[in-house]
MDAnalysis code that builds the backbone (N, CA, C; Angstrom):
import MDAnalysis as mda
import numpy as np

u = mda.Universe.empty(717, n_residues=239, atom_resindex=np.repeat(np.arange(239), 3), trajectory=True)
u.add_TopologyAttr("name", ["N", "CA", "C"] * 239)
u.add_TopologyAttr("resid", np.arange(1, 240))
u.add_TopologyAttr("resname", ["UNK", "UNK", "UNK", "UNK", "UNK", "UNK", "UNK", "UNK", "UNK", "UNK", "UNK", "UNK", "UNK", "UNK", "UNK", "UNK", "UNK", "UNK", "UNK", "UNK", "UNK", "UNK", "UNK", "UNK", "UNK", "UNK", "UNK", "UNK", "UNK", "UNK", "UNK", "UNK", "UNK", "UNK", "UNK", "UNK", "UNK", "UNK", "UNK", "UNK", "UNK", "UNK", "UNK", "UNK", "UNK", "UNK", "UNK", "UNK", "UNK", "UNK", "UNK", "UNK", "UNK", "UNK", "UNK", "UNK", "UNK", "UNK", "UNK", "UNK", "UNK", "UNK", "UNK", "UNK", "UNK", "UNK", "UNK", "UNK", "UNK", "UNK", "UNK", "UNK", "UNK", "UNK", "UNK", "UNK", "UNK", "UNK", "UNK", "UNK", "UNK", "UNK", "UNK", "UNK", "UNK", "UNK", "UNK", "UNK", "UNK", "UNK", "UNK", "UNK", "UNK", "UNK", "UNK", "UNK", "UNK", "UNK", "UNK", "UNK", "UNK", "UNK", "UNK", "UNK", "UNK", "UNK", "UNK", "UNK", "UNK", "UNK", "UNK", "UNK", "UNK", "UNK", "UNK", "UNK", "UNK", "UNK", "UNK", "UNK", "UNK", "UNK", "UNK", "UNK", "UNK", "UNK", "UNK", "UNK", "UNK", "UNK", "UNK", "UNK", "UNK", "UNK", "UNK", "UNK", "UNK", "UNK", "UNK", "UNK", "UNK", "UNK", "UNK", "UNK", "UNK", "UNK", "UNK", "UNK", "UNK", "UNK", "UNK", "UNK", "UNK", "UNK", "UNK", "UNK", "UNK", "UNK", "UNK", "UNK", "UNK", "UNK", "UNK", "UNK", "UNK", "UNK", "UNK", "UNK", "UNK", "UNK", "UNK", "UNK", "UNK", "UNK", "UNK", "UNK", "UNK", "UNK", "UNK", "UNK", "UNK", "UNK", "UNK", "UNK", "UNK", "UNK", "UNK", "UNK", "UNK", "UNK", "UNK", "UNK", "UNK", "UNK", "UNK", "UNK", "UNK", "UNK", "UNK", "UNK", "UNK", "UNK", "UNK", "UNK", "UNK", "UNK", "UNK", "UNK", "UNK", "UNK", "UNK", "UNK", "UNK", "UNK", "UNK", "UNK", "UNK", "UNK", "UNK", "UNK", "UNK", "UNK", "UNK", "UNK", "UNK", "UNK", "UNK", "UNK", "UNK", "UNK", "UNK", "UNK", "UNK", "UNK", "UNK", "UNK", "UNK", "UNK", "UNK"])
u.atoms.positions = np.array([
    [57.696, 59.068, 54.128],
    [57.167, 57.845, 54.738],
    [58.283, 56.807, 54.820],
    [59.059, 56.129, 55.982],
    [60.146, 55.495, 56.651],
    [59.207, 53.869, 55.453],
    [60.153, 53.402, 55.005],
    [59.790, 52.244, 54.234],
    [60.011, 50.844, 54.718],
    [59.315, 49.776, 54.697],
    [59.628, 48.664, 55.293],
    [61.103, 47.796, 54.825],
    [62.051, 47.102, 55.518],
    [62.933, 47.150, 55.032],
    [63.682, 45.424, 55.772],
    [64.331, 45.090, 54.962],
    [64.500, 43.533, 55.602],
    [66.167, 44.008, 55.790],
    [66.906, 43.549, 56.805],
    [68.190, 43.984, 57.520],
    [69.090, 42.822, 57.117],
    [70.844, 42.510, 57.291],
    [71.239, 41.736, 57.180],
    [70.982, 40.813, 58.348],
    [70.475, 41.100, 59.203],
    [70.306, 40.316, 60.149],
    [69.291, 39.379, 60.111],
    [68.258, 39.858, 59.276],
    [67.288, 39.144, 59.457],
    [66.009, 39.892, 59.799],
    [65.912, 41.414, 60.546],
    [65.468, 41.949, 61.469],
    [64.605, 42.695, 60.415],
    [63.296, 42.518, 60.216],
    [62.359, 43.474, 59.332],
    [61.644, 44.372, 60.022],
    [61.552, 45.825, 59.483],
    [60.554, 46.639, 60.494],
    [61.033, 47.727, 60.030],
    [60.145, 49.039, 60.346],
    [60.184, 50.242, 60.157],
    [61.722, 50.726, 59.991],
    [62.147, 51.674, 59.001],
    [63.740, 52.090, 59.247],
    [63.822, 53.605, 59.395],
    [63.653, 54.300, 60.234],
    [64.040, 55.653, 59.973],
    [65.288, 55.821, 59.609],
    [65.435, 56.893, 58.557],
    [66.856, 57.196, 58.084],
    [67.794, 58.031, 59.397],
    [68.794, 58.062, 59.633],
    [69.315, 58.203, 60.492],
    [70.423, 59.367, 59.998],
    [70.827, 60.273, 60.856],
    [72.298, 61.113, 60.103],
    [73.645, 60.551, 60.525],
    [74.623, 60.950, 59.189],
    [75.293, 60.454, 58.632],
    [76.306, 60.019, 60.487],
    [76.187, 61.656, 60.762],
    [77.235, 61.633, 61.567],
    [76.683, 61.708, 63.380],
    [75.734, 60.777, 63.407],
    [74.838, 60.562, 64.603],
    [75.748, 59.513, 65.567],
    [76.220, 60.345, 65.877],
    [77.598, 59.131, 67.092],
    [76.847, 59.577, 68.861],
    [77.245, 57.996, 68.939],
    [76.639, 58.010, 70.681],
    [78.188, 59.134, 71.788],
    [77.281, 58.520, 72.945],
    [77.877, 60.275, 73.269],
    [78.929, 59.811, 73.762],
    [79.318, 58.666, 74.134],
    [80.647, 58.051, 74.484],
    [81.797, 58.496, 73.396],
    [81.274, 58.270, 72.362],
    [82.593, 58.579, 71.138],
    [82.586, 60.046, 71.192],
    [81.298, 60.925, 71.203],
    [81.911, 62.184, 71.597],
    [82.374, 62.455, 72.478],
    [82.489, 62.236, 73.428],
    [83.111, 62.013, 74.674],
    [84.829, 61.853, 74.877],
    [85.041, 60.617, 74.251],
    [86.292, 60.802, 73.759],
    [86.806, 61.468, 72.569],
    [85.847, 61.967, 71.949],
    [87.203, 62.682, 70.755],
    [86.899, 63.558, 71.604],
    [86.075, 64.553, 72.324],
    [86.330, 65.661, 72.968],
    [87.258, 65.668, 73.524],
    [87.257, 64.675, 74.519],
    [88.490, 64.746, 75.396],
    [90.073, 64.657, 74.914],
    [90.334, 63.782, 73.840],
    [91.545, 63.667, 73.157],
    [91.525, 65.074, 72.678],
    [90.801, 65.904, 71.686],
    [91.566, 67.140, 71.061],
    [91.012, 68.074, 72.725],
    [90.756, 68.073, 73.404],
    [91.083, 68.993, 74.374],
    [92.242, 69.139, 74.556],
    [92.957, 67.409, 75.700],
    [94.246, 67.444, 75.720],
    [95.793, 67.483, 75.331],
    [94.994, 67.301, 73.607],
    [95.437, 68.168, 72.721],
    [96.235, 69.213, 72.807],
    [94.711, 70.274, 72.967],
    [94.597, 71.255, 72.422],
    [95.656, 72.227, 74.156],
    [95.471, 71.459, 75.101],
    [96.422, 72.248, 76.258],
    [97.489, 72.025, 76.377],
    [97.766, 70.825, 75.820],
    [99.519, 70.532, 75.955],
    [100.146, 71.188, 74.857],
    [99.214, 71.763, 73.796],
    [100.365, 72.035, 72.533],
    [100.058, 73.889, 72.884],
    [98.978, 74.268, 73.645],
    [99.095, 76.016, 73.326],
    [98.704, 76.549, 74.972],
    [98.783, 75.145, 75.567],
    [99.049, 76.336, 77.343],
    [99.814, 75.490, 78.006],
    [100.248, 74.126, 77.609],
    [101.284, 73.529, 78.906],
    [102.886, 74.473, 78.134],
    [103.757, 74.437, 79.434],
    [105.421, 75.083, 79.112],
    [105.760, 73.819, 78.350],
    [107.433, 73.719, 77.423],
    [107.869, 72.466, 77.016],
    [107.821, 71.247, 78.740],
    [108.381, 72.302, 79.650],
    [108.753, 71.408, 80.997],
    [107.033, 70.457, 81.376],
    [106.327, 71.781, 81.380],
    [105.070, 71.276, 81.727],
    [104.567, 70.259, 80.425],
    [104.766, 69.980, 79.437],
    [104.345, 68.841, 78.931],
    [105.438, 67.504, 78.479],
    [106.607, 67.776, 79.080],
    [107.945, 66.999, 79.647],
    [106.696, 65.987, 80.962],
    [106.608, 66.844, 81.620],
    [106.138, 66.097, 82.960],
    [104.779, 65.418, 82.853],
    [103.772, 65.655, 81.555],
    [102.446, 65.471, 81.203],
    [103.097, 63.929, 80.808],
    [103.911, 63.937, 79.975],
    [104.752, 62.891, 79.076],
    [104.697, 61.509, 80.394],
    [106.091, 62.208, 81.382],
    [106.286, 61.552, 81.802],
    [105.122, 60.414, 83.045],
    [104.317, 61.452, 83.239],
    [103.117, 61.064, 84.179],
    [101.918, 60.150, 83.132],
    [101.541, 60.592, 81.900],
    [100.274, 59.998, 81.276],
    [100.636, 59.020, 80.069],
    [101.911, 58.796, 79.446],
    [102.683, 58.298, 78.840],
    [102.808, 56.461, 79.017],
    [102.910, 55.978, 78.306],
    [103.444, 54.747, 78.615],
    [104.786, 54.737, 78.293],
    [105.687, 53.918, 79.552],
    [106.593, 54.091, 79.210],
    [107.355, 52.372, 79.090],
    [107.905, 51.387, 78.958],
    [108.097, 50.424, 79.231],
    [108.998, 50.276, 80.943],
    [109.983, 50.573, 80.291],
    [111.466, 50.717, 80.942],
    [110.989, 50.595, 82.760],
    [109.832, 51.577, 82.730],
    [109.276, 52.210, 83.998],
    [108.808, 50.669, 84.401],
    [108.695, 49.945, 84.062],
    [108.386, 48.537, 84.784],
    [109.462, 47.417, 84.925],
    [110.144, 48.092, 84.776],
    [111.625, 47.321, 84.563],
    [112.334, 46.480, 86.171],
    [111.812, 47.682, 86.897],
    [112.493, 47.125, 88.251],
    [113.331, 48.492, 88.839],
    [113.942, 48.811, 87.645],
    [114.832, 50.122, 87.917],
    [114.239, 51.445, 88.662],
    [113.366, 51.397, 88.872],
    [112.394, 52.477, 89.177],
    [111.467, 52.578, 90.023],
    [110.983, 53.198, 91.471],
    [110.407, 52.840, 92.226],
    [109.228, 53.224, 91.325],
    [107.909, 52.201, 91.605],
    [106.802, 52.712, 90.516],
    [105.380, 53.956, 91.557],
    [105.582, 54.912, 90.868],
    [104.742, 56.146, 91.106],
    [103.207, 55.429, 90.826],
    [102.611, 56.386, 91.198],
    [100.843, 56.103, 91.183],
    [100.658, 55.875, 89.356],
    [101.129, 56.937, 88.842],
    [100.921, 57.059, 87.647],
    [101.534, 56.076, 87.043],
    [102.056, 55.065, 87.373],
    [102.526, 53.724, 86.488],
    [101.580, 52.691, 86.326],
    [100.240, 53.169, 86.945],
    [99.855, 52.058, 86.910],
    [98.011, 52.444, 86.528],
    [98.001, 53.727, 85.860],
    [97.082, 54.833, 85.207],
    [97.668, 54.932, 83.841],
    [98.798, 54.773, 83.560],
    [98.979, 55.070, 82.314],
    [98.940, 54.094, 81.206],
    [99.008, 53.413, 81.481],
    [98.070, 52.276, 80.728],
    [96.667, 52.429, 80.175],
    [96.176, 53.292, 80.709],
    [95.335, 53.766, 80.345],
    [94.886, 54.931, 79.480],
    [95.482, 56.033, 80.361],
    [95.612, 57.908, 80.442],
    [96.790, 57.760, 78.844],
    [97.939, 56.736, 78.193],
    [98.670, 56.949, 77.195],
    [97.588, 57.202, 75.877],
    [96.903, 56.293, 75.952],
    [95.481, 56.739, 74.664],
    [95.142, 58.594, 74.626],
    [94.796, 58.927, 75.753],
    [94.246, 60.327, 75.067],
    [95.318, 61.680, 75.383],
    [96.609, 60.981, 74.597],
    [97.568, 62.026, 74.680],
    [98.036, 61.828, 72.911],
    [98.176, 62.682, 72.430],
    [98.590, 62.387, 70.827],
    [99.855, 63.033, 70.529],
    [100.780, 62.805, 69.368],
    [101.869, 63.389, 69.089],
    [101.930, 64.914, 68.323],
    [101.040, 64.863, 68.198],
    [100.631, 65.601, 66.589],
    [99.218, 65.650, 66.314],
    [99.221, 67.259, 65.653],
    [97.915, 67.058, 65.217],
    [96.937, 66.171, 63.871],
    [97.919, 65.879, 62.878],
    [98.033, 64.678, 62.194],
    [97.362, 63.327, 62.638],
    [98.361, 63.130, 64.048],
    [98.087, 61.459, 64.783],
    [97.109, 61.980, 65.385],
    [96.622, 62.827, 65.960],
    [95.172, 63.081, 66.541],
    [94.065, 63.086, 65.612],
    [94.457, 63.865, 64.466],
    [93.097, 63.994, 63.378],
    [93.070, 62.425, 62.882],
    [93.816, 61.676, 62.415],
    [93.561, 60.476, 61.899],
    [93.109, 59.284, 62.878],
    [93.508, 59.135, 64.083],
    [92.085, 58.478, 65.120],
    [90.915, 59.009, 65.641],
    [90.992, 60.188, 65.441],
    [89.845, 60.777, 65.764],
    [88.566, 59.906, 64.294],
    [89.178, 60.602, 63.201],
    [88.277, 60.213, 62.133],
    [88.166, 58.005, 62.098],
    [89.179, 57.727, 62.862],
    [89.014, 56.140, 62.496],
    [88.221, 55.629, 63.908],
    [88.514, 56.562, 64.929],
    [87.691, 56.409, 66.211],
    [85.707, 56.390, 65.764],
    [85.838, 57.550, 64.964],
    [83.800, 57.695, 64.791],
    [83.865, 56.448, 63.918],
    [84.646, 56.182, 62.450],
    [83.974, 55.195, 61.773],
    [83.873, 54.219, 62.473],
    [84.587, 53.445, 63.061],
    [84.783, 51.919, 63.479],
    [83.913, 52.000, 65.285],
    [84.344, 53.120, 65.730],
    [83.978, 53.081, 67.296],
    [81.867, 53.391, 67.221],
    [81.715, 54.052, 65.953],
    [79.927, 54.751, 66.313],
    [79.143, 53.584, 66.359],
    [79.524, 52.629, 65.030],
    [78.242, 50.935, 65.261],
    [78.799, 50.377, 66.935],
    [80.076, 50.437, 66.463],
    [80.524, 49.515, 68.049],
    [79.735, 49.854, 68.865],
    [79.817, 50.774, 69.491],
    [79.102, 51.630, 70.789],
    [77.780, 51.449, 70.792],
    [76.803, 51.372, 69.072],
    [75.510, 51.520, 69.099],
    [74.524, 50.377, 69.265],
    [76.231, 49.104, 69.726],
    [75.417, 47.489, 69.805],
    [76.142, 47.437, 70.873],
    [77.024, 47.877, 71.772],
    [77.503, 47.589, 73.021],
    [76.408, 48.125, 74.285],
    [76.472, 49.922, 73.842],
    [76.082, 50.699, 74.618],
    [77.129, 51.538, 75.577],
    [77.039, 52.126, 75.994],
    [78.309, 53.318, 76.200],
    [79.065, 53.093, 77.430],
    [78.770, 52.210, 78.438],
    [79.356, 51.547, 79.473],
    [80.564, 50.391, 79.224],
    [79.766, 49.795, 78.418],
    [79.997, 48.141, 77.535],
    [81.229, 48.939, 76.803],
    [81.258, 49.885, 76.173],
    [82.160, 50.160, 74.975],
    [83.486, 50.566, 76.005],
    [83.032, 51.434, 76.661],
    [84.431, 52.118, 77.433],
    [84.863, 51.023, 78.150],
    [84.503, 49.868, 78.479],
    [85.467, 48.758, 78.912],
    [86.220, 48.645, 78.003],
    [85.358, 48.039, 76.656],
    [86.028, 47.853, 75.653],
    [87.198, 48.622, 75.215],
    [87.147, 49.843, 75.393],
    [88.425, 50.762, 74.712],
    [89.730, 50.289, 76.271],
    [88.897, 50.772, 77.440],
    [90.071, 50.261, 78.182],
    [90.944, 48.557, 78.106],
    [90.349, 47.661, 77.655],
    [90.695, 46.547, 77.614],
    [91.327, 46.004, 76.274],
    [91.138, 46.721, 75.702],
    [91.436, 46.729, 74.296],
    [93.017, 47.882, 74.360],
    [92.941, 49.119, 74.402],
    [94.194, 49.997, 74.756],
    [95.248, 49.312, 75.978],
    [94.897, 48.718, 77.115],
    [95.818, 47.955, 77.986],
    [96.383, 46.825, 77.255],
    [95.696, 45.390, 76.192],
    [96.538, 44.742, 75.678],
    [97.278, 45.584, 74.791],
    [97.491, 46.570, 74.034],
    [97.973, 47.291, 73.174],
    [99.165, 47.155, 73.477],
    [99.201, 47.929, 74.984],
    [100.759, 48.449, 75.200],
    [101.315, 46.988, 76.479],
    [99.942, 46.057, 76.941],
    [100.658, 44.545, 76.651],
    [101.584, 44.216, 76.315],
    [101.261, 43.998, 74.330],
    [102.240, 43.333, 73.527],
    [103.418, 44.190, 73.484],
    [103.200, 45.441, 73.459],
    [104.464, 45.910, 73.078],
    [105.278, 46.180, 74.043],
    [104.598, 45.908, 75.448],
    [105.892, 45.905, 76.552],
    [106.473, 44.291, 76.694],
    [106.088, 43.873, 75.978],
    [106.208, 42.483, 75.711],
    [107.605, 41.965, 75.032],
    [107.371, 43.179, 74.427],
    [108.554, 42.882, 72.726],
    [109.140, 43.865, 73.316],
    [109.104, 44.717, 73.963],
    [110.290, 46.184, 74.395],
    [110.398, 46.426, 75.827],
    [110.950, 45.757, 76.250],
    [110.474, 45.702, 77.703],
    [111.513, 46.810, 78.593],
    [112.232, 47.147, 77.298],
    [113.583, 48.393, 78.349],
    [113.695, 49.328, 77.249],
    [112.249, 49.872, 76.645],
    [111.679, 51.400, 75.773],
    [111.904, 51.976, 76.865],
    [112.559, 53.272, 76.078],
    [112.196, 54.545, 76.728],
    [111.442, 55.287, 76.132],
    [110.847, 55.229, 75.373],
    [110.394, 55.857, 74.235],
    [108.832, 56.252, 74.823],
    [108.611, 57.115, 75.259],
    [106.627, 56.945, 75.585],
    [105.960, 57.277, 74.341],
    [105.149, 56.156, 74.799],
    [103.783, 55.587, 73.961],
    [102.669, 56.060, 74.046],
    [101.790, 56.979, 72.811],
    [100.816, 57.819, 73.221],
    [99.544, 57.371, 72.161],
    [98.705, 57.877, 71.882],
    [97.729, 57.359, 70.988],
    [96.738, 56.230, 70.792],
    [95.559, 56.678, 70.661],
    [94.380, 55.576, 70.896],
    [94.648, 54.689, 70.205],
    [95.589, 54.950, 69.239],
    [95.510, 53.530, 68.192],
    [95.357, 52.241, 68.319],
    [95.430, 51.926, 69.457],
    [95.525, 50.377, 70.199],
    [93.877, 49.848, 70.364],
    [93.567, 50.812, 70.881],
    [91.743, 50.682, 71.029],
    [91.241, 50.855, 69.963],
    [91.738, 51.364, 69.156],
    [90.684, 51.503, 67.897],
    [90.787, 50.657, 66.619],
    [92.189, 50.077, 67.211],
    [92.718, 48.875, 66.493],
    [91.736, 47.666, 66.939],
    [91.655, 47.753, 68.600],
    [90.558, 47.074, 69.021],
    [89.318, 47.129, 68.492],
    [88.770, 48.017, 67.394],
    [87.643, 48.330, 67.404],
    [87.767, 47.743, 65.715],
    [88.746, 47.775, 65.332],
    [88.865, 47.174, 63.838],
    [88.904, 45.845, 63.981],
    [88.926, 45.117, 64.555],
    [89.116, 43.364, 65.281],
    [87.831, 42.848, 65.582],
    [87.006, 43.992, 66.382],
    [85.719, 43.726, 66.142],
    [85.004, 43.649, 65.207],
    [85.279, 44.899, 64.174],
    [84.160, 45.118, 62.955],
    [84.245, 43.452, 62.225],
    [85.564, 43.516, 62.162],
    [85.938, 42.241, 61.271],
    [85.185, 40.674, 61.667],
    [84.943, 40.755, 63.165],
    [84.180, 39.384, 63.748],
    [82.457, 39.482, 63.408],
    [82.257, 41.079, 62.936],
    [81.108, 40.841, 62.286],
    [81.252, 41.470, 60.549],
    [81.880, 40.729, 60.191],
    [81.994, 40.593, 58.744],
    [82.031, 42.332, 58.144],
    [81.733, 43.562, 59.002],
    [81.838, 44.892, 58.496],
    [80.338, 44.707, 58.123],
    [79.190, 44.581, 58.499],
    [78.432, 44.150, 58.001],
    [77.297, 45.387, 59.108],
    [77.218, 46.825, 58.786],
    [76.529, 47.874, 59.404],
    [75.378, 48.524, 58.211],
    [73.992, 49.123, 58.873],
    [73.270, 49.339, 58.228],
    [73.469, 50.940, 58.736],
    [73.192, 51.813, 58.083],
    [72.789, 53.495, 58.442],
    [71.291, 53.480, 58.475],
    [70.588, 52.706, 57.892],
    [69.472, 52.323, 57.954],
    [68.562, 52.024, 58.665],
    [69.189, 51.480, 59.979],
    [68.772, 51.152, 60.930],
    [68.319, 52.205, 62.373],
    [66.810, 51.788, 63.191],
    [67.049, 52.452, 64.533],
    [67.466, 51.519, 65.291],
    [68.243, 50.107, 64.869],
    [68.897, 49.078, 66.104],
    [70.416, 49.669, 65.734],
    [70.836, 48.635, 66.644],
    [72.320, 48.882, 66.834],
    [73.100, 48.699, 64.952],
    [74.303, 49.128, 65.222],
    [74.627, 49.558, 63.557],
    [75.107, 47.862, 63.256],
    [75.059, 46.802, 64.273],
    [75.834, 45.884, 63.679],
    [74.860, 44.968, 63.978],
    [74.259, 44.400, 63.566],
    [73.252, 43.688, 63.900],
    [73.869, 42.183, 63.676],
    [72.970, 41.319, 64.472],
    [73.121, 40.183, 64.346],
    [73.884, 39.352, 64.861],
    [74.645, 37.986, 64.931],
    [75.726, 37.502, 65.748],
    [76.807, 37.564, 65.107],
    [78.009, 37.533, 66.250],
    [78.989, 37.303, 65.393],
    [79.562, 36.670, 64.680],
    [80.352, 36.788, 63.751],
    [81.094, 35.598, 62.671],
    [81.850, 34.552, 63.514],
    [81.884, 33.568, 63.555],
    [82.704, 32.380, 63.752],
    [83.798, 32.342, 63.299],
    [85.397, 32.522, 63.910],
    [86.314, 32.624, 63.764],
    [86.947, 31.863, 62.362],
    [86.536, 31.203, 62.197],
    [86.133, 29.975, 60.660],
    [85.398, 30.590, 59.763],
    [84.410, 31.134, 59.903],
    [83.797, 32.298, 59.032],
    [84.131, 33.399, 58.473],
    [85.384, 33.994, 59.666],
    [85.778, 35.179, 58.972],
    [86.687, 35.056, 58.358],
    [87.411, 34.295, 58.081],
    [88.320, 33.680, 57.009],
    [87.931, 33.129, 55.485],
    [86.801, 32.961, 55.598],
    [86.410, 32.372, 54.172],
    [85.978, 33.997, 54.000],
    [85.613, 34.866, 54.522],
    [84.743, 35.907, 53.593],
    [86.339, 36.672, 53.368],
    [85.888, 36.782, 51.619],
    [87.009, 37.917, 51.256],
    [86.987, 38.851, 51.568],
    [85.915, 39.859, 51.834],
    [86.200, 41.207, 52.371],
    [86.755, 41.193, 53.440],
    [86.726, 40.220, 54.356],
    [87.437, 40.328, 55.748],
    [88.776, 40.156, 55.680],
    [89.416, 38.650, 54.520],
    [90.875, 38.595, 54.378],
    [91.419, 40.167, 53.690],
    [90.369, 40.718, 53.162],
    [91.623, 41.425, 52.158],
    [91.383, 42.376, 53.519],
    [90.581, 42.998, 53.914],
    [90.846, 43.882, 55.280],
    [91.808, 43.596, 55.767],
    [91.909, 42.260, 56.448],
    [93.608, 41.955, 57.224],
    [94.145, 42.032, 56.591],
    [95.027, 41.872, 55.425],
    [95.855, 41.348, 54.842],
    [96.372, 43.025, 54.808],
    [95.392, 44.062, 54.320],
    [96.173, 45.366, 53.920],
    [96.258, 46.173, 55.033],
    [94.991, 45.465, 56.237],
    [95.896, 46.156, 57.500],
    [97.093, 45.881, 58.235],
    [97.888, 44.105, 57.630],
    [98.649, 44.355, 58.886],
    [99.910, 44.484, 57.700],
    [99.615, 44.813, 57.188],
    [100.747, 45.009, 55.625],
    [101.170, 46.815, 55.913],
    [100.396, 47.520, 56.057],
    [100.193, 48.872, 56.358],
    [100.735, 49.098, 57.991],
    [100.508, 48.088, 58.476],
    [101.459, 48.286, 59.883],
    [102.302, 47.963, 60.000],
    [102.806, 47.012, 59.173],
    [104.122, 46.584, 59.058],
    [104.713, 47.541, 58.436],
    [104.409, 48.169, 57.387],
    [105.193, 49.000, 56.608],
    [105.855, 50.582, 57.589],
    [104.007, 50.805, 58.025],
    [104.143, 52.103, 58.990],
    [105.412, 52.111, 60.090],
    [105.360, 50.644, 60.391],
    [105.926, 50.074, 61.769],
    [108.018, 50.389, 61.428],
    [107.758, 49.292, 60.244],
    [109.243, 49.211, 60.053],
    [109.999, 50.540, 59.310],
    [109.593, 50.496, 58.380],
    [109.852, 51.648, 57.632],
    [110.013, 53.176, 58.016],
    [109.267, 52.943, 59.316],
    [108.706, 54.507, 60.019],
    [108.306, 55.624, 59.010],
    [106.954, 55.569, 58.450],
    [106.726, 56.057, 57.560],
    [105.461, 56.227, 57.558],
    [104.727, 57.492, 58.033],
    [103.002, 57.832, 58.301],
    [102.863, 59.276, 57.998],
    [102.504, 60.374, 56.798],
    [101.936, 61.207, 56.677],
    [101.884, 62.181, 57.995],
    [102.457, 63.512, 58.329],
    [102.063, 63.884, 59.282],
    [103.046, 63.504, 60.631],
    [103.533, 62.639, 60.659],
    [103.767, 61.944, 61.982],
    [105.226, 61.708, 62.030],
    [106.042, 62.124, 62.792],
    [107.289, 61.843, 62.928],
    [107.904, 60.777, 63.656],
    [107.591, 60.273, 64.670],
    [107.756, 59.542, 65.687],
    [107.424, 57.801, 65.090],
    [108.195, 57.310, 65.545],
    [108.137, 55.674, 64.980],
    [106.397, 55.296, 65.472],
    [106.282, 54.524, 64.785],
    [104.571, 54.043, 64.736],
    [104.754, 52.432, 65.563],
    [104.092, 52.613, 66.275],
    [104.027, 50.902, 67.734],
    [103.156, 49.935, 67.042],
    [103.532, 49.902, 65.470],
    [103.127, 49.047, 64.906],
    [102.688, 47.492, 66.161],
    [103.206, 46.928, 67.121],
    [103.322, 46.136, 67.651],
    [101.538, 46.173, 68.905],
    [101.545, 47.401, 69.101],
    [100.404, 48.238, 69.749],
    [99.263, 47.666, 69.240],
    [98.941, 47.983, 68.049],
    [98.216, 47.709, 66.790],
    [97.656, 46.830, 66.996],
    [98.483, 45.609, 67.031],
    [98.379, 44.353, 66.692],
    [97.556, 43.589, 67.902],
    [98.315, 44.019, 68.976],
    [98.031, 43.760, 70.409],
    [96.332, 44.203, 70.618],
    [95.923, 45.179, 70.101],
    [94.736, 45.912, 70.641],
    [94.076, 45.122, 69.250],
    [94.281, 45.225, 68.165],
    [93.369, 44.414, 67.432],
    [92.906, 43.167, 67.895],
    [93.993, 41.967, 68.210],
    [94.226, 40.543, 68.782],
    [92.789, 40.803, 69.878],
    [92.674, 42.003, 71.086],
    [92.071, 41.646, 71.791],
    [90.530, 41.683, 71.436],
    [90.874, 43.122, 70.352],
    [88.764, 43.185, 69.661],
    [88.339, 41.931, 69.362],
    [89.486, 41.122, 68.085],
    [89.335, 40.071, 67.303],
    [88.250, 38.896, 68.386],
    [89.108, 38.417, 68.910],
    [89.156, 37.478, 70.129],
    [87.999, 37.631, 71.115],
    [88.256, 38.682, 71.397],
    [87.372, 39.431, 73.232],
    [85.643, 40.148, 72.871],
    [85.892, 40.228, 71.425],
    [84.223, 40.812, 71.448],
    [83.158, 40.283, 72.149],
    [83.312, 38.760, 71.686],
    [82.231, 37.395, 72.329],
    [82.082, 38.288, 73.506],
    [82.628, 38.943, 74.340],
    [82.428, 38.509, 75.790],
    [81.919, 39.482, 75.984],
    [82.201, 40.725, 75.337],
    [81.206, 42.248, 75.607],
    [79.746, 42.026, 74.353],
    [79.875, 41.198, 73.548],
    [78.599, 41.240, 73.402],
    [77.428, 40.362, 73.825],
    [78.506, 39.536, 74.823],
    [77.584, 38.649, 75.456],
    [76.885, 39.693, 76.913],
    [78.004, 40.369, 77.123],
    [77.295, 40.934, 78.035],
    [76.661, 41.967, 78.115],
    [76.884, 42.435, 76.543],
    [75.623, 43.727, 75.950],
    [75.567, 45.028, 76.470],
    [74.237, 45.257, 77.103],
    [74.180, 46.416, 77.880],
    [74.103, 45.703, 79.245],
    [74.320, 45.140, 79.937],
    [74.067, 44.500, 81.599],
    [74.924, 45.662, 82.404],
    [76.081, 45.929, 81.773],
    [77.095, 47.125, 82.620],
    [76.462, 48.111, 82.671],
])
């Protein structure tokens, strides 16, 4: 018998228990799609053929430089750089930070609302960091930017999700930029995330992962969750 139950929100009413790992189909959606493309560039593209995957779905900076007449794909990859990974390492570890942080997101956006969100959130990413690197050659791959976006959000609602719930996992409004500063769980969240990107960033130093970390990415795609939620949860499900 589902028990009556009072929410942080405020919101009292029936709670069916829910499973653990009940993600909307958008997030399956994308982790499917990330370990697919994965899974073809590392055991059916040639080295050449994923040379040219690189160069086409990749972010690259440099490529906006001027030096370069710009191809179709310069202006897709801004996008298409998220679901290409280095490693199976850097794939398994957004995948797993994609369901925690991305399943409430999605389950108070709705699955239209969210995939803006990841696109708008992954485009400031590589923003900032063409910002700060504006003549990289280096291509830039990995959702991390969006899901950084998606950690910027949790934080504007204090991390504050029920499993408990059949509403959305985040109930309620968001924190007031003034608000999320007085709550400690939120400072010490920042404080050891951008400490951990700094470290990852400078140090070049991530478990698994060889390739320097766009610590700068991070930051960029968080900045926009932080900031930009107001505006996708103002506009909810309407998309």
């Amino acid at each position: 018998m589902n028990q009556e139950t009072e929410h942080p929100s405020g919101f009292t009413g029936n709670a069916p228990r829910e499973p653990v790992f009940n993600m909307p189909g958008i997030i399956v959606l994308l982790i499917a799609t990330c370990t697919a493309v994965f899974l073809v560039q590392t055991y059916v593209l040639t080295d050449r053929q994923y040379f040219e995957l690189l160069v086409r779905g990749a972010f690259i900076p440099i490529r906006y430089s001027g030096r370069y007449a710009l191809e179709v794909y310069a202006f897709t990859s801004p996008v298409t750089y998220a679901f290409l990974h280095g490693s199976f390492a850097h794939l398994a570890v957004n995948m797993i930070w994609l369901a925690a942080f991305g399943t409430p997101l999605a389950n108070r956006l709705g699955n239209p609302s969210f995939l803006l969100f990841w696109i708008v959130t992954g485009f400031a990413a590589v923003g900032l960091h063409y910002v700060l690197h504006p003549l990289d050659q280096a291509p830039l791959v990995g959702a991390s930017g969006a899901i950084s976006g998606m950690m910027g959000a949790a934080a504007r609602f204090g991390f504050r999700a029920s499993r408990a719930t059949g509403r959305s996992s985040f109930d309620g409004p968001l924190l007031p930029i003034a608000d999320v500063f007085r709550s400690r769980t939120v400072v010490t969240f920042l404080a050891v995330w951008m400490v951990m990107n700094l470290a990852t960033g400078l140090i070049g130093f991530a478990p698994g992962v060889d390739d320097r970390i766009a610590w700068e990415a991070h930051i960029g795609g968080f900045a926009a969750g932080f900031f930009g939620i107001g505006f996708f949860v103002g506009a909810g499900r309407r998309f």
